[in-house]
Backbone as CSV, one residue per row, in Angstrom:
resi,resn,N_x,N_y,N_z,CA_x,CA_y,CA_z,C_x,C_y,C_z
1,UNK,2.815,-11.801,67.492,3.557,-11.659,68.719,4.631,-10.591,68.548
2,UNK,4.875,-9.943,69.574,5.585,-8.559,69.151,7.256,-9.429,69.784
3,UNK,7.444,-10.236,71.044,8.843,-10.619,71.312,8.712,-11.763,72.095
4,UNK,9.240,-12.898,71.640,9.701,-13.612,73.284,11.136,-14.133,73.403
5,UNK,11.297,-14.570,74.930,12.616,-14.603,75.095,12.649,-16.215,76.130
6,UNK,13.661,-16.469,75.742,13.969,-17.851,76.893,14.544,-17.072,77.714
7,UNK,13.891,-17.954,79.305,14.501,-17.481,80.320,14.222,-18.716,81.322
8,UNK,15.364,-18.568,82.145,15.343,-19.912,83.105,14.661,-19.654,84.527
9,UNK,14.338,-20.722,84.724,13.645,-20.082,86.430,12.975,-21.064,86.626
10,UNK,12.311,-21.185,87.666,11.210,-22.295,88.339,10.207,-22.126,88.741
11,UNK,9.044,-22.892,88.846,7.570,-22.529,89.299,7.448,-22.500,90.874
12,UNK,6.653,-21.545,91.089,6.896,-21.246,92.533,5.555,-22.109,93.270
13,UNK,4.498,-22.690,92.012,3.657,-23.464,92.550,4.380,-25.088,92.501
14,UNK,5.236,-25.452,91.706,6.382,-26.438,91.452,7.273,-26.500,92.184
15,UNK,8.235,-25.937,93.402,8.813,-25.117,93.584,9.884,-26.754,94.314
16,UNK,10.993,-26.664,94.411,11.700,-28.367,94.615,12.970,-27.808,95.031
17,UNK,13.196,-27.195,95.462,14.412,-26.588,96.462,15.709,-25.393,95.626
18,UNK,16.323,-25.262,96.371,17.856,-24.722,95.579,18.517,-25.364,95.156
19,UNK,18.448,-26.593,95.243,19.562,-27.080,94.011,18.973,-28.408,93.199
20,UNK,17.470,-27.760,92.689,17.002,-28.607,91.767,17.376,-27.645,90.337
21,UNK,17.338,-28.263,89.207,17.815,-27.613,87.966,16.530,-26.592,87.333
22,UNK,17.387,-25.438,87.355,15.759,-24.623,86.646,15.530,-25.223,85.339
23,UNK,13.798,-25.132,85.046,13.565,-25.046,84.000,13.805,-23.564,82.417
24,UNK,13.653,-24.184,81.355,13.241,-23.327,80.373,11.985,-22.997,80.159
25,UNK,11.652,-21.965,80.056,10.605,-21.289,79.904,10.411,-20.201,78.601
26,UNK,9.247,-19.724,78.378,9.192,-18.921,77.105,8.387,-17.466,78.255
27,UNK,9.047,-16.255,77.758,8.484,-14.885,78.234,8.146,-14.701,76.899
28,UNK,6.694,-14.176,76.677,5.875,-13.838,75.432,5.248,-12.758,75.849
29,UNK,5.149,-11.694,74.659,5.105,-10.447,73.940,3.998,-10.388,73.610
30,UNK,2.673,-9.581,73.747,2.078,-9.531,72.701,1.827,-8.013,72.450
31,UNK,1.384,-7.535,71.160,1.109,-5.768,70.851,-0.154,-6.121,71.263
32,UNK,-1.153,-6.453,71.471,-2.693,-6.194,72.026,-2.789,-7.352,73.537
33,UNK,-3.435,-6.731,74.304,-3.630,-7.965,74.978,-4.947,-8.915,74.572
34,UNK,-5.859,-8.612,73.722,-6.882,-9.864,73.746,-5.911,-11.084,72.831
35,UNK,-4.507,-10.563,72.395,-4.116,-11.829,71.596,-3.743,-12.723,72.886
36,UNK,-3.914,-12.666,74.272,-3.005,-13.654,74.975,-4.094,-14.995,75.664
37,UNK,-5.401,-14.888,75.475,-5.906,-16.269,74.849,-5.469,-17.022,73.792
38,UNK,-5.607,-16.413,72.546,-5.335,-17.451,71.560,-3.686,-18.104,71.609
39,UNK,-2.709,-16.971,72.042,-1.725,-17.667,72.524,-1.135,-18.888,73.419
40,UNK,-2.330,-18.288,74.603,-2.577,-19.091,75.431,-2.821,-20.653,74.943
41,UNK,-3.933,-20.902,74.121,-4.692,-21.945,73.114,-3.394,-22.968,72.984
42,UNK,-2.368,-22.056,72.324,-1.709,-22.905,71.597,-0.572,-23.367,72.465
43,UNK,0.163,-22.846,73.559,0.434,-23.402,74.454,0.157,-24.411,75.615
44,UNK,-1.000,-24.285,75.433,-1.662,-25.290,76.212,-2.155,-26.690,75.883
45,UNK,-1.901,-26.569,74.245,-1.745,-27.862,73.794,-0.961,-28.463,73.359
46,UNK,0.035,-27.424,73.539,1.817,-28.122,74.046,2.379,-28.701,72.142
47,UNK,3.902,-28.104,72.195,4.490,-27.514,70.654,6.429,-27.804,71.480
48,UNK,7.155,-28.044,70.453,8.358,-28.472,70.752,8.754,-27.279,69.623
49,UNK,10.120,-26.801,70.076,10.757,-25.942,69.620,12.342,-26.537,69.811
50,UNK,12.880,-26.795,68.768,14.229,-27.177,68.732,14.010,-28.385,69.676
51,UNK,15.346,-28.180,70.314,16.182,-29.487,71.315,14.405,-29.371,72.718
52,UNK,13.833,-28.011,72.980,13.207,-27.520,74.102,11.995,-28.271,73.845
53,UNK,11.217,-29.108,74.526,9.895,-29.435,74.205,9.358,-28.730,75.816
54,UNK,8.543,-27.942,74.995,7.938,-26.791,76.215,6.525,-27.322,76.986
55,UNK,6.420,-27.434,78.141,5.097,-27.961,78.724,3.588,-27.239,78.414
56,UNK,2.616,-27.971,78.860,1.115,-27.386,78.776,0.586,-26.678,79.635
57,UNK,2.075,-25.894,80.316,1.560,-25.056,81.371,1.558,-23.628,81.154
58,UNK,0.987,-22.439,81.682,1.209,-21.385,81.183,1.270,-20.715,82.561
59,UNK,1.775,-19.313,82.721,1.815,-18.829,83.908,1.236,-17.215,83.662
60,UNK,0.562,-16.801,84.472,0.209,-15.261,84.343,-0.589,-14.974,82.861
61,UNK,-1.174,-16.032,82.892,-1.991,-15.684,81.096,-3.315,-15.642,81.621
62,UNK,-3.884,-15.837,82.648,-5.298,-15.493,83.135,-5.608,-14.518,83.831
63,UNK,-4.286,-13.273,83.712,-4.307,-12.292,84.681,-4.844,-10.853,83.895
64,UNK,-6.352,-10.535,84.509,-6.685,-9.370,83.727,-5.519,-8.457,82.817
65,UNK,-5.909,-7.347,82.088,-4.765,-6.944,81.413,-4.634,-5.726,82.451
66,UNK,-5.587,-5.400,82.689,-5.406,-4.094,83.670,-4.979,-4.210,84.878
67,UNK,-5.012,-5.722,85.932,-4.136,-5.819,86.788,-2.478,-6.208,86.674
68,UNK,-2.632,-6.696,85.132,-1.025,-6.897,84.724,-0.217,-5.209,84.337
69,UNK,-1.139,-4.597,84.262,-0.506,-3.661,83.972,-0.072,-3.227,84.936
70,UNK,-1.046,-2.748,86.062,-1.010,-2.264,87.345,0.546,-2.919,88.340
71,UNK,0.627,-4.192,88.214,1.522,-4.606,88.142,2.829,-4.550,87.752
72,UNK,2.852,-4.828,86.791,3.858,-4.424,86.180,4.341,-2.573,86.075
73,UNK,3.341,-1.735,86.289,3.620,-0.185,86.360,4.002,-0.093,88.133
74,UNK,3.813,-0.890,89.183,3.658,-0.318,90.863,2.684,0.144,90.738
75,UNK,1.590,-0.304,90.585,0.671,0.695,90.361,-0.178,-0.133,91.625
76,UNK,-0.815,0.559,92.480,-1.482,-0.464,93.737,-2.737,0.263,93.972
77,UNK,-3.698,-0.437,94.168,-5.249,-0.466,94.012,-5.786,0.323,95.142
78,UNK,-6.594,1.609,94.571,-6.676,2.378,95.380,-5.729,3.661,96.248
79,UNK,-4.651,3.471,95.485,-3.638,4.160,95.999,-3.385,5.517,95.247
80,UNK,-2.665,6.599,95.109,-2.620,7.660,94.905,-1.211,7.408,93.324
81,UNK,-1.322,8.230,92.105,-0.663,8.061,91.168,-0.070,9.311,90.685
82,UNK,1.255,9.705,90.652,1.973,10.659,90.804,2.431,10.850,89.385
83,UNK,2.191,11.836,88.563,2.283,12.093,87.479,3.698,13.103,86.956
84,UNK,4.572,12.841,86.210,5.840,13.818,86.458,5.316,14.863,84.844
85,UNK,6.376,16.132,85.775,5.602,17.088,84.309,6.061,17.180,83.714
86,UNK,5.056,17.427,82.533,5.756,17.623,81.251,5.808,15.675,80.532
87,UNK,5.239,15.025,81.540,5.147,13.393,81.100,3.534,12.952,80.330
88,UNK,2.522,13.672,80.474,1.491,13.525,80.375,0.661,14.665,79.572
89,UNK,-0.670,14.572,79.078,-1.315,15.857,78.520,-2.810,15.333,78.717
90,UNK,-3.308,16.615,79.012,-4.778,16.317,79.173,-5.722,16.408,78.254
91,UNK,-6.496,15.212,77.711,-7.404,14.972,76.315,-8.319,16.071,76.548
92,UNK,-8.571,16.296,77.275,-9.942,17.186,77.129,-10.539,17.858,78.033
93,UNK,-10.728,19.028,78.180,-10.992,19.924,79.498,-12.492,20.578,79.642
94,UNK,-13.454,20.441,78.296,-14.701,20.415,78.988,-15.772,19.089,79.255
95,UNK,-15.405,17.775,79.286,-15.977,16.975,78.974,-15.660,16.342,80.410
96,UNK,-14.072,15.895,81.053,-14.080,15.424,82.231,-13.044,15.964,83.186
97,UNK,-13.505,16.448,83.943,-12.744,16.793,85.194,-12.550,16.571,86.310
98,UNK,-11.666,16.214,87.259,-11.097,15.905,88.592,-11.012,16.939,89.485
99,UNK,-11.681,16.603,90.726,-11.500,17.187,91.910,-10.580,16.451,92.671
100,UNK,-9.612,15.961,92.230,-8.528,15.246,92.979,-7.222,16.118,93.082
């Protein structure tokens, strides 16, 4: 796992008003995404950490990696992607090219 962090907040499928007490939660890291099954695995069969005994629920761990990315970049499906210069380089110029 490359980082995680406690962070408080509430489930929006859970969701019990404004002045119910947020929960603790774990935000998890990983450097590859095929590690976020096996992560997944082990959260889901539920692990206590300190004073925190963390539930068997997981959130956003069944979400392709390429729509999490998309996501997480603004990136919206089908839409046009604006490249700033001097940010990017092109692998290879006789093999694939764009008429875009």
């Amino acid at each position: 796992m490359k980082k995680i962090e406690t962070i408080q907040g509430e489930s929006i499928k859970y969701y019990k008003g404004p002045t119910y007490k947020q929960d603790t939660f774990l935000k998890i890291y990983v450097y590859i995404p095929t590690y976020v099954p096996a992560v997944r695995g082990i959260f889901e069969r539920g692990f206590a950490v300190q004073e925190h005994k963390f539930p068997t629920l997981t959130f956003e761990s069944n979400i392709p990696f390429a729509l999490r990315y998309m996501i997480d970049s603004d990136i919206v499906g089908m839409g046009w992607i604006k490249l700033d210069k001097n940010n990017f380089r092109i692998k290879s110029t006789d093999k694939h090219r764009s008429r875009c």
